[in-house]
C-alpha positions in Angstrom: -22.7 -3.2 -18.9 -24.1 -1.9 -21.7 -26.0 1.3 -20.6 -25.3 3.7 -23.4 -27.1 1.9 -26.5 -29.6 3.1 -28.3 -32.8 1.9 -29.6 -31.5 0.8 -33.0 -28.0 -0.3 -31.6 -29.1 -2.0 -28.7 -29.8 -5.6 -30.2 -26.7 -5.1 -32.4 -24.5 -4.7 -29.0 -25.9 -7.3 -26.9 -24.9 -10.3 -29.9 -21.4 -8.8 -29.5 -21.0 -8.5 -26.3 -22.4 -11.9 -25.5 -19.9 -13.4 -27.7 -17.0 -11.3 -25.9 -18.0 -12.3 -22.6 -18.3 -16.2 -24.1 -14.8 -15.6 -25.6 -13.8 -14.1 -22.3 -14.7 -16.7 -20.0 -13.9 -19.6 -22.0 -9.9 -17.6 -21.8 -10.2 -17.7 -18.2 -10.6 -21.4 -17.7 -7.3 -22.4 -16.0 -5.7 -24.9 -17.9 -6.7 -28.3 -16.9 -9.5 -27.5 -15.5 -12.5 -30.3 -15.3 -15.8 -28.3 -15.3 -16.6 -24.6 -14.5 -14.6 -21.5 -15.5 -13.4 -18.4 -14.2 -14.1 -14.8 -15.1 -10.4 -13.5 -14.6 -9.3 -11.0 -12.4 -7.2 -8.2 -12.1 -4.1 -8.3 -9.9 -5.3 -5.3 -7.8 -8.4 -7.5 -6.8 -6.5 -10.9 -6.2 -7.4 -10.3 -2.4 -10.6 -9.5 -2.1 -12.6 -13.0 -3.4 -14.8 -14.6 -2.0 -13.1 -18.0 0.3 -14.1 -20.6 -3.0 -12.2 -18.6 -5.3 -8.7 -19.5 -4.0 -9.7 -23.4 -4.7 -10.4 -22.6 -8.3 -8.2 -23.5 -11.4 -7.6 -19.4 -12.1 -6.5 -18.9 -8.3 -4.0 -22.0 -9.1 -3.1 -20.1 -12.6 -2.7 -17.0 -10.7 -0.6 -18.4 -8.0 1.6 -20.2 -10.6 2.7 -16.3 -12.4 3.6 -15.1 -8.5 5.7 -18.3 -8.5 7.4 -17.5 -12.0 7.9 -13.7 -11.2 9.3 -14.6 -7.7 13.2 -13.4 -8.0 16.0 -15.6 -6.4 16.1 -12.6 -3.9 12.6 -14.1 -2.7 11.1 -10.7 -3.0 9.3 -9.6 -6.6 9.7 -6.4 -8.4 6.5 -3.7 -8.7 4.5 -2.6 -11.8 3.7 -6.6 -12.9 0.2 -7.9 -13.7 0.8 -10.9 -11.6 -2.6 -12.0 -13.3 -2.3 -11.8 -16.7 -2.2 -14.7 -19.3 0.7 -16.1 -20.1 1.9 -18.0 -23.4 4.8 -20.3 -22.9 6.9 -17.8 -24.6 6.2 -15.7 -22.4 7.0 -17.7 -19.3 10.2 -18.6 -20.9 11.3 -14.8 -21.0 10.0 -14.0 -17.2 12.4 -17.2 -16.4 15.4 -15.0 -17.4 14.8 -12.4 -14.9 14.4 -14.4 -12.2 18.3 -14.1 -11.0 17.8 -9.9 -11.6 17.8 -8.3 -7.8 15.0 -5.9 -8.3 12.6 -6.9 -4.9 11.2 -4.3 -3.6 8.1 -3.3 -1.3 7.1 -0.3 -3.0 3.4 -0.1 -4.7 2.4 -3.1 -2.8 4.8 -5.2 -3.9 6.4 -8.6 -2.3 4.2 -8.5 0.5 1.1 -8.3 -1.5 2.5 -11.8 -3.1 3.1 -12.9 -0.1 -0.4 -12.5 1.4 -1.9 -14.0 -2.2 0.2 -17.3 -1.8 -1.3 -17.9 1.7 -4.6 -17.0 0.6 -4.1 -20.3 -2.0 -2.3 -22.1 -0.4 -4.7 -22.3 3.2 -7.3 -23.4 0.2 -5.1 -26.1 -1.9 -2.1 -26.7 0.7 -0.1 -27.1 -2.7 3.5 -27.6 -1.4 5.2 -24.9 -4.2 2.9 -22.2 -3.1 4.2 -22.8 0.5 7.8 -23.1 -0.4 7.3 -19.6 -2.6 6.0 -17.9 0.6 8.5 -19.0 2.8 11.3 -17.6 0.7 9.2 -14.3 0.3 9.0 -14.2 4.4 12.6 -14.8 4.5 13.2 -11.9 1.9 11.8 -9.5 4.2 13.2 -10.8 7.0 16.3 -10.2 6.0 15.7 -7.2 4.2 15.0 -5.4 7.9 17.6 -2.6 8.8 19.1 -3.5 12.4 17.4 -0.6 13.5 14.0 -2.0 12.4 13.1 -0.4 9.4 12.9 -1.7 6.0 14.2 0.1 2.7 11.9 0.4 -0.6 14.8 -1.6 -2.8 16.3 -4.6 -1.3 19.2 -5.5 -2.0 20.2 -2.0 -2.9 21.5 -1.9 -6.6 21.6 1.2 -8.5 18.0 2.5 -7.8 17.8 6.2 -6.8 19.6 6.6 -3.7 16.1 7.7 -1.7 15.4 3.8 -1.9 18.0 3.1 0.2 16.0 5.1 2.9 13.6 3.6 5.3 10.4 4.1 3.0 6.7 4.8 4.5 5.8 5.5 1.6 3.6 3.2 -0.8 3.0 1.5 2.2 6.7 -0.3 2.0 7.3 -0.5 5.7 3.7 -1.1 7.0 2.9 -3.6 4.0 6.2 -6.1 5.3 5.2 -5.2 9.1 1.4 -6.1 9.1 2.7 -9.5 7.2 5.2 -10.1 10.1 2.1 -9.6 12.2 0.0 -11.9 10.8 2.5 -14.6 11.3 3.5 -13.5 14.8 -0.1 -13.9 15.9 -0.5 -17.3 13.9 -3.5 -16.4 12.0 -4.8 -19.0 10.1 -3.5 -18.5 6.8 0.4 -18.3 8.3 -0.8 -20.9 10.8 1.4 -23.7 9.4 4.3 -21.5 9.5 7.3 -22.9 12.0 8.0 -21.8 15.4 11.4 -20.2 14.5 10.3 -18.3 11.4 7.5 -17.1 14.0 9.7 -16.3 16.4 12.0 -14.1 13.8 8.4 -12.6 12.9 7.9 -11.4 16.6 11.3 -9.3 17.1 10.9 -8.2 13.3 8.0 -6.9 14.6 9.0 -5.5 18.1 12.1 -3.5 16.2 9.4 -2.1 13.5 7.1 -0.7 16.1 10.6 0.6 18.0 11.5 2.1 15.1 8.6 3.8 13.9 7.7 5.4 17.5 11.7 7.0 17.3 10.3 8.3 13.7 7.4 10.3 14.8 8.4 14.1 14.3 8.4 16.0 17.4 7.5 19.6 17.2 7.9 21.9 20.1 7.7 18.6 22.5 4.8 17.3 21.1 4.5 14.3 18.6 3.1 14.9 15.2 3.0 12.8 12.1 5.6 11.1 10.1 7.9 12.1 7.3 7.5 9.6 3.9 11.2 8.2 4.3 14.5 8.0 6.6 18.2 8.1 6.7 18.9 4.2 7.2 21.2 5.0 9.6 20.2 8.4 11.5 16.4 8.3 11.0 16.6 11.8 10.5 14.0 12.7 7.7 14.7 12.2 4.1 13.2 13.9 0.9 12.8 11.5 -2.4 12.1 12.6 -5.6 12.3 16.4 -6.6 8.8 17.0 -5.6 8.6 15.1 -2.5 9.9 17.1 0.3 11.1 16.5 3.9 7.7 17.4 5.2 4.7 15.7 7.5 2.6 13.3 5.5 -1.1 12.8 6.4 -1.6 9.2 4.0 1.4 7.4 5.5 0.9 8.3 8.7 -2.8 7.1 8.5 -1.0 3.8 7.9 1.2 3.5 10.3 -1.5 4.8 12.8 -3.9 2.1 11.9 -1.4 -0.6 12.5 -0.1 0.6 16.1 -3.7 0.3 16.6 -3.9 -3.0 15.7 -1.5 -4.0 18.8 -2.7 -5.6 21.9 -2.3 -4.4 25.0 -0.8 -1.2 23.8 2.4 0.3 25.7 1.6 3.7 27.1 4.1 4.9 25.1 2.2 3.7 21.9 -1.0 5.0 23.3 0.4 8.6 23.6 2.3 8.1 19.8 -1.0 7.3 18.5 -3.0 10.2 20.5 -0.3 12.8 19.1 -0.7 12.0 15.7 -4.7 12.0 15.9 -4.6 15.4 17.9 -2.2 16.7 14.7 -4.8 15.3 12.1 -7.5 17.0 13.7 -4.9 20.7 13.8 -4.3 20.4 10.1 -7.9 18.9 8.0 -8.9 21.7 5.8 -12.4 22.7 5.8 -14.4 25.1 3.3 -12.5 24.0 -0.1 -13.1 21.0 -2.0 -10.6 19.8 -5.1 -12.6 19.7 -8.4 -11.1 18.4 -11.7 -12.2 21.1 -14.5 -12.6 20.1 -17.9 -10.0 22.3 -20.1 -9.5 20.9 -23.2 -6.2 23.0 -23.9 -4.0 21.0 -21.5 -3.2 17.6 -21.9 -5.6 15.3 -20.6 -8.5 17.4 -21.4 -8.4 18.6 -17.4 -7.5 20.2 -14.8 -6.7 20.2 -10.8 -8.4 22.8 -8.9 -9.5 24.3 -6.0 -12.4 25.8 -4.9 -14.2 27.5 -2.2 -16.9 25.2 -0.6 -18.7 25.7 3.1 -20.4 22.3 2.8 -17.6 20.4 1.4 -16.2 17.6 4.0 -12.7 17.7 6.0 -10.0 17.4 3.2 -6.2 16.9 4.3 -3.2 18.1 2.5 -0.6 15.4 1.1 2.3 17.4 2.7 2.5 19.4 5.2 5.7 21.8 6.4 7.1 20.5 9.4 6.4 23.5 12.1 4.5 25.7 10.8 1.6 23.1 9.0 0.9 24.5 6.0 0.3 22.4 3.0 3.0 22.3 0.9 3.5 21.8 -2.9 6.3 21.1 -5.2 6.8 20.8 -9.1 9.9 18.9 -10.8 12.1 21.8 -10.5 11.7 21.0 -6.8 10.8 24.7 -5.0 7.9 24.6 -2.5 4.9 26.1 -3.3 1.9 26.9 -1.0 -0.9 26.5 -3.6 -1.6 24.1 -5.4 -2.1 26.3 -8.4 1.4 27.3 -8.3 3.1 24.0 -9.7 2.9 23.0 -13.2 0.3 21.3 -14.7 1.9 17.8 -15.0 2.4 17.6 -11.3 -0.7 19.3 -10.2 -2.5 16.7 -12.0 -0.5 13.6 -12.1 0.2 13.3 -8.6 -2.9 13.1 -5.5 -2.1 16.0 -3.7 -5.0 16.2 -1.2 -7.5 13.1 -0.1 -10.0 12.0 2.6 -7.9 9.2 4.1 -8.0 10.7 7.6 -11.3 10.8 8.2 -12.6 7.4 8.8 -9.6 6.6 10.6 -10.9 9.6 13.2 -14.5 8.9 13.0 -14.5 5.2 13.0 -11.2 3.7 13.9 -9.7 6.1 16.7 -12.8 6.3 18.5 -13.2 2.5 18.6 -9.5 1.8 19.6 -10.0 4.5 22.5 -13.2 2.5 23.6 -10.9 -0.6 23.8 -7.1 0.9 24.9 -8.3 3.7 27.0 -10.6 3.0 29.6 -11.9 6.8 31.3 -9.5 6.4 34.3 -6.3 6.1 31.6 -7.6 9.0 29.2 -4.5 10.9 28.4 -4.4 14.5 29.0 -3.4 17.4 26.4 
């Protein structure tokens, strides 16, 4: 915690940070609470405790903002600290936006709430917490597109017309799919969830998985990876913002790889989406260059994006890839296509992740232990 103090600092900086933490942790205490406090969490780690956690007065504090933020839509909006403290002046002015019709599943939002209810409700069977998932699982039920897909922004007011699209993306169509799942199978946290609802979950799912197998990019007969979004209506490929292209895209399509594995008894036509897009992986990871960030202290931010040459450097995978012909592509805000990464500006270059690893573990660890399971030697597909 403190591993930069000095000799003459050091006794200096442990007084004050022990009364920071003390300050700290008696702020966490959930209100009411009898005994015990909480160190508070971030919102990006509401997920990941440990079982006793969602019994505890801040899991209950927590559970109460999701409530508050929840829109009448049943969906939330992104880019809230869904854990943060709250005064009652603040709640009141949250209470106001309730009736605004800004759900959406982009950056993890809706379904991420969704998942955190059950999580605290499984542990304190609190009847609101149910109630607030339940209208969050109808939100996404009924934000599906008849032909399965689900948009970023539902319902669709006045956002940029790319969230109309069906939206990879951010994990947007995965995120409300793998929820649906969850609840299809009855595991335990959705267990008390009705037969009907259940039911819906089932065909929600059944049209996703339809839906993303007639998405999969084709290129010279052979399946490939996915594009980030859709045309709603065509599923033909859709660009976004200026520097997100119609192109294939290796993060997304990690997603939606891993949860086609997670299906039983696979379809062979799942089987052979799934080989496709791991056969394409392994075409297009770049080897022998590694992305550094260089200190340069006459840009803003102090930094820079580069890339250099490497022969021990691991398998790295491009963001975007040109549909056909596989080479990474790139793209500033005045939207032409680059081939280096150099080439954009240094806004984009650096405020965006234009390469990453995400591949890899899905083809050392998870591919290999789905083919173990799904494809017995006598059913090994052939290239």
């Amino acid at each position: 915690m403190f591993a930069k103090v000095r000799n003459g600092e050091k006794l200096l900086r442990w007084v004050i940070g022990g009364l920071i933490f003390a300050l700290t942790t008696a702020t966490a205490s959930g209100a009411g609470s009898e005994g015990g406090t909480h160190v508070r969490i971030s919102w990006s780690q509401c997920l990941n405790q440990k079982p006793d956690f969602y019994t505890g007065d801040e899991a209950v504090r927590i559970a109460d903002n999701v409530l508050l933020y929840q829109r009448d839509t049943g969906g939330w909006p992104k880019g809230i600290d869904m854990a943060v403290l709250l005064s009652e002046a603040d709640k009141a002015g949250v209470r106001k936006t309730t009736s605004k019709k800004n759900s959406t599943l982009d950056n993890g939002a809706t379904h991420t709430q969704i998942r955190y209810l059950a999580q605290v409700y499984y542990a304190t069977k609190l009847e609101r917490f149910r109630q607030g998932l339940i209208k969050g699982v109808d939100y996404l039920l009924d934000a599906q597109y008849p032909n399965g897909g689900w948009p970023q922004f539902y319902p669709f007011e006045g956002h940029a017309d790319y969230s109309r699209h069906i939206t990879f993306n951010d994990g947007a169509v995965i995120g409300a799919m793998s929820v649906l799942h969850d609840i299809a199978r009855q595991k335990r946290q959705y267990a008390f969830i009705d037969p009907q609802r259940r039911q819906r979950a089932w065909k929600a799912v059944e049209k996703g998985i339809d839906c993303i197998l007639k998405c999969q990019i084709i290129v010279d007969g052979k399946p490939t990876a996915w594009c980030q979004q859709y045309d709603e209506k065509t599923l033909e490929p859709r660009p976004a913002r200026s520097y997100e292209k119609v192109s294939l895209c290796s993060g997304e399509s990690v997603d939606i790889i891993r949860f086609l594995m997670e299906i039983d008894r696979p379809s062979q036509k799942i089987i052979k989406t799934i080989e496709g897009a791991v056969t394409w992986f392994n075409q297009v990871k770049l080897t022998g260059i590694r992305q550094v960030e260089r200190p340069d202290q006459s840009v803003e931010g102090g930094f820079d994006k580069v890339i250099i040459e490497d022969a021990a450097a691991p398998p790295i995978w491009a963001r975007f890839y040109q549909i056909g012909t596989n080479r990474p592509i790139f793209c500033g805000r005045d939207g032409i296509v680059k081939y280096s990464l150099a080439e954009i500006e240094h806004e984009r270059r650096t405020g965006y992740a234009w390469y990453g690893y995400r591949p890899a573990e899905l083809l050392a660890k998870d591919y290999p232990a789905w083919r173990k399971k799904w494809t017995p030697e006598k059913d090994v597909l052939k290239n």
